[in-house]
Structures are given as C-alpha cells and as structure tokens.
FIBA-504874 format. One record per atom (N, C-alpha, C): x, y, z. Coordinates in steps of 0.05 Angstrom, whole numbers, padded with zeros to 5 digits, always signed. Each point is the difference from the previous one (the first is absolute). Layout:
XYZ/...
# end
This chain:
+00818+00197+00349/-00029-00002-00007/-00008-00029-00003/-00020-00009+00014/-00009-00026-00003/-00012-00006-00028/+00006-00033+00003/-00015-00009-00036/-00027+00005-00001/-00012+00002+00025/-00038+00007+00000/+00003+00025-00015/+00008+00027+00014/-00007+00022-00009/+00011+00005-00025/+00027-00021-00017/+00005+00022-00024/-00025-00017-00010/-00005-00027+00004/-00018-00006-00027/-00035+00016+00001/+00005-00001+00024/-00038+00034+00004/+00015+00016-00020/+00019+00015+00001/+00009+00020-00006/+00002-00002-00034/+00020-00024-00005/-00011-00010-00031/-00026-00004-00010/-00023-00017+00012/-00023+00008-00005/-00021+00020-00013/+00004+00018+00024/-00006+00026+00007/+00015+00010-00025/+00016-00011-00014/+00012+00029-00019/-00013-00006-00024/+00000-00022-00005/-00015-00024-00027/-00035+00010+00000/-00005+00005+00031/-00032+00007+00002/+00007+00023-00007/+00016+00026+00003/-00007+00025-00006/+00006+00003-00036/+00015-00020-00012/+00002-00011-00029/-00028+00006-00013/-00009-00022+00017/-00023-00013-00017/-00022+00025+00008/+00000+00010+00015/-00021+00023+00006/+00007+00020-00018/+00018+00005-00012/+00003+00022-00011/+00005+00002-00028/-00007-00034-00013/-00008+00001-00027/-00033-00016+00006/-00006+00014+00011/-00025-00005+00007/-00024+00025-00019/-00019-00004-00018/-00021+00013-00009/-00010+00025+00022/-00002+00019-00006/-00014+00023+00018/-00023-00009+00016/-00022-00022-00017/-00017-00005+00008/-00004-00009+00027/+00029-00028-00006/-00002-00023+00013/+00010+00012+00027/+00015+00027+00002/+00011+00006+00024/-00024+00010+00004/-00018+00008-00006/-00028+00018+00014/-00012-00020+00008/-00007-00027-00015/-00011-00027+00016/+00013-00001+00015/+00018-00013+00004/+00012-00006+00026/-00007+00012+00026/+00016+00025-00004/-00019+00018+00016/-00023+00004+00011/-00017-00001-00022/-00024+00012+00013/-00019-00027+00013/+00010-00030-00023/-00025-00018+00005/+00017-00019+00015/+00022+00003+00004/+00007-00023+00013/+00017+00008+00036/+00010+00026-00008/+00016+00009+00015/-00024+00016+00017/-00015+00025-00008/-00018+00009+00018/+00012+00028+00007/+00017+00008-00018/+00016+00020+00006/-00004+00030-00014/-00032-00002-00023/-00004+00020-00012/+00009-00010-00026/-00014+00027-00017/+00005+00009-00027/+00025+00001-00005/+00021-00015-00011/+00027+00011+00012/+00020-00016-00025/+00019+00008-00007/+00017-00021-00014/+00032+00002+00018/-00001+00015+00023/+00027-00001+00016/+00007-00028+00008/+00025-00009+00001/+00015-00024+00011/-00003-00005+00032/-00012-00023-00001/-00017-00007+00031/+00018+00002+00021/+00007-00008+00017/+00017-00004+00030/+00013-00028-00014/+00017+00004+00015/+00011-00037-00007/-00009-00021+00007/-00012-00003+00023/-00017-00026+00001/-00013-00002-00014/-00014+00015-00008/-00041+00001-00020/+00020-00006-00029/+00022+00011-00002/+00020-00005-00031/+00001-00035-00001/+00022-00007+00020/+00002-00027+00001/-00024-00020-00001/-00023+00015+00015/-00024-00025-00003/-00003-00003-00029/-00008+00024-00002/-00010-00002-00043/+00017-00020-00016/+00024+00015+00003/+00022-00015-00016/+00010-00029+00009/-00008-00019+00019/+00015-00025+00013/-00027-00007+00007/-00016+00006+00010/-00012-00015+00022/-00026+00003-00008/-00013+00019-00011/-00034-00004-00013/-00017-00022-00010/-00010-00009+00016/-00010-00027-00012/-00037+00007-00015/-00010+00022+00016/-00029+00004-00009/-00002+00033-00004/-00008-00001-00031/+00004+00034+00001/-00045-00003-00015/-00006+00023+00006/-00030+00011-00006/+00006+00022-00007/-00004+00010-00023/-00007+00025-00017/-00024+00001-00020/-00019+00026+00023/-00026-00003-00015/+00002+00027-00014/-00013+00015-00031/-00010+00013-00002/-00021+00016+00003/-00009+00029+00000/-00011+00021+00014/-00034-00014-00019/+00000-00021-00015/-00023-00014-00005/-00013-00019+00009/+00017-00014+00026/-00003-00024+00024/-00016+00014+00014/-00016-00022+00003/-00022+00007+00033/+00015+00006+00022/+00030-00012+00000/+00019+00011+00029/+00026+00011-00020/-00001+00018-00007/+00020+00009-00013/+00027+00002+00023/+00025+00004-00009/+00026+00005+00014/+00023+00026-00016/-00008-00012-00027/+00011+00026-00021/-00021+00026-00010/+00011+00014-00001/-00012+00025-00012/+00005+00001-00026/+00012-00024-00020/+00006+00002-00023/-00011-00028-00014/+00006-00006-00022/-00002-00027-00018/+00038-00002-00006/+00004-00026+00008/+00031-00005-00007/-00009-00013-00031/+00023+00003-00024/+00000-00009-00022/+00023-00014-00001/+00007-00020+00011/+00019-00019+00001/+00004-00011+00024/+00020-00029+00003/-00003-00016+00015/+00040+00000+00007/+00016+00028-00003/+00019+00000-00007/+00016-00001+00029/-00013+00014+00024/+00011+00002+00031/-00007-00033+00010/-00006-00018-00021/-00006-00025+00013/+00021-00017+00002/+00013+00001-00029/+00022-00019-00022/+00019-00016+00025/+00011+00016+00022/+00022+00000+00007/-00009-00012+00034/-00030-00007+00005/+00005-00009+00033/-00012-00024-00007/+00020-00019+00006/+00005-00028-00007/-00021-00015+00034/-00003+00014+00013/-00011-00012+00028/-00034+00002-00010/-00006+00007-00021/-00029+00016+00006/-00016-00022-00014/-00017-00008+00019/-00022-00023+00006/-00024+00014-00013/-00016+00017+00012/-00023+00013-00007/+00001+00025-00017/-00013+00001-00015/+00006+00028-00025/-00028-00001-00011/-00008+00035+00028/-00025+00008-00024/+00006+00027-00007/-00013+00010-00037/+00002+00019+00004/-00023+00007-00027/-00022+00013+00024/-00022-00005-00017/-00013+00029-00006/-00015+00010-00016/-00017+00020-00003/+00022+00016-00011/+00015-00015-00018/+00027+00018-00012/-00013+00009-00030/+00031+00001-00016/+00001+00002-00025/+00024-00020-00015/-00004-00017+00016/+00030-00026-00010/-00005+00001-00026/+00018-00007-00022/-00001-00010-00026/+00018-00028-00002/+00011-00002+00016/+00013-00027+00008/+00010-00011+00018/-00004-00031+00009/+00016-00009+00026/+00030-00011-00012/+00010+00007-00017/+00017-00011-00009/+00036-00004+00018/-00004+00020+00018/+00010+00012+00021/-00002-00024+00026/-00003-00016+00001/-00012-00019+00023/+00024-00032-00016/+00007+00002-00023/+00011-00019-00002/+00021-00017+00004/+00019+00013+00025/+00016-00008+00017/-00017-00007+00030/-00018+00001+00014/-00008+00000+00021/-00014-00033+00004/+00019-00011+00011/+00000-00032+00003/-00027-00005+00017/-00001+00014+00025/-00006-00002+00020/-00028+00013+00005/-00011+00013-00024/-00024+00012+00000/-00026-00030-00002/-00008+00009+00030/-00033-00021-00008/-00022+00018-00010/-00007+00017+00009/-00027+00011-00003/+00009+00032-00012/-00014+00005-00024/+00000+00020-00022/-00031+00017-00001/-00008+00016+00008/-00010+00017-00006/+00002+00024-00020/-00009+00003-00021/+00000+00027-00020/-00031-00008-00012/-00015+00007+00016/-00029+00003-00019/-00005+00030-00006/-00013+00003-00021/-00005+00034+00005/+00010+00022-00016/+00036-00015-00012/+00008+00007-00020/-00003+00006-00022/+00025+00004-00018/-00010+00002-00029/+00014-00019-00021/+00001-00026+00018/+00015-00020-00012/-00007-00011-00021/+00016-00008-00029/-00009-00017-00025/+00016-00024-00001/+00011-00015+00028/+00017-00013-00001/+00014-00011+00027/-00002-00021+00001/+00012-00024+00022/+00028-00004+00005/+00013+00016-00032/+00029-00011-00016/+00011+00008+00036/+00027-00015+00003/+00018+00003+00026/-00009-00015+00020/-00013-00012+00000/-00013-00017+00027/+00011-00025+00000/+00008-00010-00027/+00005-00025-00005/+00016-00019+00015/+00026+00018+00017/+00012-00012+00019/-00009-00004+00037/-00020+00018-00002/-00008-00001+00029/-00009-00028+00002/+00011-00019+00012/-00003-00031+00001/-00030-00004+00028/+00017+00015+00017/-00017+00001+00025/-00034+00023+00000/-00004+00003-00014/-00022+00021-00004/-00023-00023+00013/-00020+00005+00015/-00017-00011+00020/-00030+00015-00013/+00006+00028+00005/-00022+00012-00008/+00004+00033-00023/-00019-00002-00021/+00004+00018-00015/-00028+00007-00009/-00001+00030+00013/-00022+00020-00016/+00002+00014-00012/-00009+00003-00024/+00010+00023-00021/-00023+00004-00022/-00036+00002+00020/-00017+00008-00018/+00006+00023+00001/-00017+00000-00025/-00003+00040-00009/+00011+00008-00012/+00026-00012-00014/+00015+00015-00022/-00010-00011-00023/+00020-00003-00016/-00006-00004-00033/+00016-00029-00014/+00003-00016+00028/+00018-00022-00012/-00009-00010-00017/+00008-00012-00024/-00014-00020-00026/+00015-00028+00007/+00018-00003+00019/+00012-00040-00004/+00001+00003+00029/+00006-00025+00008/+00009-00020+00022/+00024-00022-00002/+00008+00014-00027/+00024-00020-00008/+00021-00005+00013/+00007+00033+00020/+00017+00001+00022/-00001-00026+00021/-00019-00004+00002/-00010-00020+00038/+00004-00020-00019/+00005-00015-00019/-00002-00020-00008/+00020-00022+00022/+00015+00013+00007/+00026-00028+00013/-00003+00012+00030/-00018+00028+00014/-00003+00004+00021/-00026-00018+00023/+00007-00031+00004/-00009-00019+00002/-00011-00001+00024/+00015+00024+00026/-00009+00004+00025/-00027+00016+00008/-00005+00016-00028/-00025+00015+00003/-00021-00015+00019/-00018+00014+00015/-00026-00007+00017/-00016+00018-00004/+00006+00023-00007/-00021+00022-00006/+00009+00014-00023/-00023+00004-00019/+00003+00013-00029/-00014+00019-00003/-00003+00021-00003/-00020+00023-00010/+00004+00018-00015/-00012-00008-00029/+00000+00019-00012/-00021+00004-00012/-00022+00007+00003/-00018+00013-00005/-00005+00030-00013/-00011+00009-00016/-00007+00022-00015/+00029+00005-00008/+00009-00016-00014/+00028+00000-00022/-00014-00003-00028/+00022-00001-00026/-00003-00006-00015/+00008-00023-00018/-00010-00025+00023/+00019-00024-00018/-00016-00013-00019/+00018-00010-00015/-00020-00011-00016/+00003-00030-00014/+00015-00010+00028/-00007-00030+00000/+00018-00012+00033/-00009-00019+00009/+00017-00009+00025/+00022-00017-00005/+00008+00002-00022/+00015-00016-00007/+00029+00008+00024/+00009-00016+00016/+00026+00016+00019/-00008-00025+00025/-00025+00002+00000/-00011-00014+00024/+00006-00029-00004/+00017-00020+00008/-00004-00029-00013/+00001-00021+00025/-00005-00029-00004/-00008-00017+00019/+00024+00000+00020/+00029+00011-00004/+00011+00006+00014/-00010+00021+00030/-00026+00013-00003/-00005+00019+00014/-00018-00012+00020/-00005-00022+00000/-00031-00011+00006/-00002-00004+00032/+00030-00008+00005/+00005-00011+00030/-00001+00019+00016/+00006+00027-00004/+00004+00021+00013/-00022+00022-00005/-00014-00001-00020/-00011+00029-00001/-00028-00007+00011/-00004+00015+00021/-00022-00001+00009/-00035+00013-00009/+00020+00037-00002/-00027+00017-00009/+00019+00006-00032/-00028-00004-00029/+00018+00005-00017/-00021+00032-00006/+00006+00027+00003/-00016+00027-00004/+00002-00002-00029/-00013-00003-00024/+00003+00005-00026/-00029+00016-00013/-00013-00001+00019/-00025+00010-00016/-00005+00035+00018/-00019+00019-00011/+00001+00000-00028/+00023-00002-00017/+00002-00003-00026/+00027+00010-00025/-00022-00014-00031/+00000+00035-00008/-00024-00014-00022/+00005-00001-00022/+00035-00015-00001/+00008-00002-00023/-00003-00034-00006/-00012-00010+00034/+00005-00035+00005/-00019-00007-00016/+00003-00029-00007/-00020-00010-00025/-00007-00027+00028/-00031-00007-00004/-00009-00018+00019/+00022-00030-00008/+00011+00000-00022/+00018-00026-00001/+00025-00003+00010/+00011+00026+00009/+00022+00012+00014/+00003-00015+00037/-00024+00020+00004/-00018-00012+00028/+00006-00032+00010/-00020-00018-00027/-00004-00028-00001/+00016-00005+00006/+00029+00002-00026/+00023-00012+00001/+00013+00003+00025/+00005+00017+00019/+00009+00007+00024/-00016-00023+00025/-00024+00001-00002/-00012-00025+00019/+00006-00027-00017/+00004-00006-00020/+00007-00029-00016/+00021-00010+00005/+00013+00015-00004/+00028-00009-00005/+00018+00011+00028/-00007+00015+00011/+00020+00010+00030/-00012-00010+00023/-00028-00008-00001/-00019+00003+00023/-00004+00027+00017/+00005+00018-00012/+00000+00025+00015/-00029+00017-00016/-00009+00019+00023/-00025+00007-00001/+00007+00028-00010/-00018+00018-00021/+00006+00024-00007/-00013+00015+00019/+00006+00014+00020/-00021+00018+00014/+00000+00030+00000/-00020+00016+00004/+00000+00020-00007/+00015+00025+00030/+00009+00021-00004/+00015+00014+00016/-00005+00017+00020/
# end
C-alpha cells in the first residue's frame, strides 16, 4: 500500500472521528447548507467528509429568517466550527448563537459574520489576530473589549447591540479600520462617540 493512500486512509478515519462527535445539528448543517444534500444528519461520501474536515476554507449558514435562507433551522452554537483550522470566511447568521467562543483556535479566520443572533458577548474572538472584517449587529453585545488587540479590523458592525461604551476600539485601530457600524446602540452616550473621533480619529457611523 502506498504512503499516499494510508495517509487518505488515516485522514479519512480522523474525519469520520470528528464527524461523529459532531452535534446532531451541525451534521444537519452540513448537510443541508453547505453540502446540498437535504434535511439529513447521515455521514456524507468521503470526498464532501474530507473537504469539511481538511480543506473548508468558506462555510455560509443562513437561518429560515435570512432573505436567502440555506437552513431550515436556527443553529445554537458555533461547535461544528472549533475544529477546521483552514476556515477563512465564517457566516452564520439569522441564528440563535449565544456565543462565538468556539472560533478561538481559528488563526486563519479574516471575515466573521454572526449578525442576527442572540449574542451578549464578543468573549473568544480575542485570538483571531487576522480578522479583516466583523459583523455582528443585532444581537445584545454590551463590550468591544474582545477587538481590543484585533488591530487588522477594516470593517466593524455592530449596530442595534447593547453596548454601552466603545471602549475596545483604540488608536491602535485607526490605520486599518475603515467603516466603523456602531450606531444605532442607545445605550452610547454622545461623549462615547466624541471620544472615538478624538482620540482614534475614527468616525462613529450608523449601520
């Protein structure tokens, strides 16, 4: 047996591992929003296995509340994510997230999508170094304390959250962030705002 095929073959066994302490849910995502294969929580073919597990770099999971929905459900966790180290783009919006906390191994993630949620919290992001772009109006966040050292940001949105100061945002951010989404959040005090154009040079704009 050649060294190619045992290590597919090792692979392939580590992917059927990880698929099968996999959440019920997360096998019905897969499935249905990424794979295209139905309502379903059965174990894919082996190629469609190996992409997920090695090779996924951009996954989209919308809920049945998206203008282009893909799921027929709301996922409540970010738990089928933890483990694909390749994955660049991550939306998963019109859910019921309660946390991204789940994302905090993923080096390689630029652009984060979860608006829509039922998030009270940023907590886990802290290591995504490379994050480019992050939307996450619509939930219930109250800080930004997370993004504080995430210095690559260019796009910010969080709008119709519940923060109740920008403190996270600092002149560290200034070189890179282009659009900053913070308004509405009508917990912001107009000196909040100020301080953000004073001291960062960055503009509060609305979402």
């Amino acid at each position: 047996m050649s060294t190619t095929k045992t290590n597919i073959e090792s692979i392939l066994q580590l992917a059927h591992q990880w698929w099968s302490g996999l959440e019920a849910q997360w096998k019905q995502a897969f499935n249905e929003g990424v794979l295209q294969l139905g309502n379903i929580q059965d174990v894919p073919g082996d190629d469609d296995l190996l992409y997920l597990f090695q090779d996924a770099e951009n996954i989209r999971l919308a809920g049945p509340r998206a203008p282009h929905p893909n799921l027929s459900f709301e996922l409540t966790n970010l738990s089928g994510i933890a483990a694909m180290q390749k994955l660049s783009f991550l939306s998963v919006t019109e859910g019921a997230l309660t946390s991204v906390s789940e994302l905090a191994g993923l080096q390689n993630l630029t652009s984060l999508f979860v608006q829509n949620n039922r998030l009270t919290s940023l907590s886990g992001i802290e290591g995504n170094k490379n994050l480019v772009n992050l939307y996450a109006q619509g939930n219930a966040i109250t800080s930004l304390e997370p993004i504080r050292n995430l210095t690559k940001i260019q796009i910010l949105s969080v709008a119709g959250n519940e923060l109740e100061s920008l403190e996270g945002i600092t002149p560290a951010h200034t070189d890179e962030m282009r659009q900053c989404l913070v308004l509405p959040n009508e917990k912001l005090r107009d000196r909040d705002i100020l301080k953000l154009q004073n001291e960062c040079q960055i503009i509060a704009r609305k979402g």
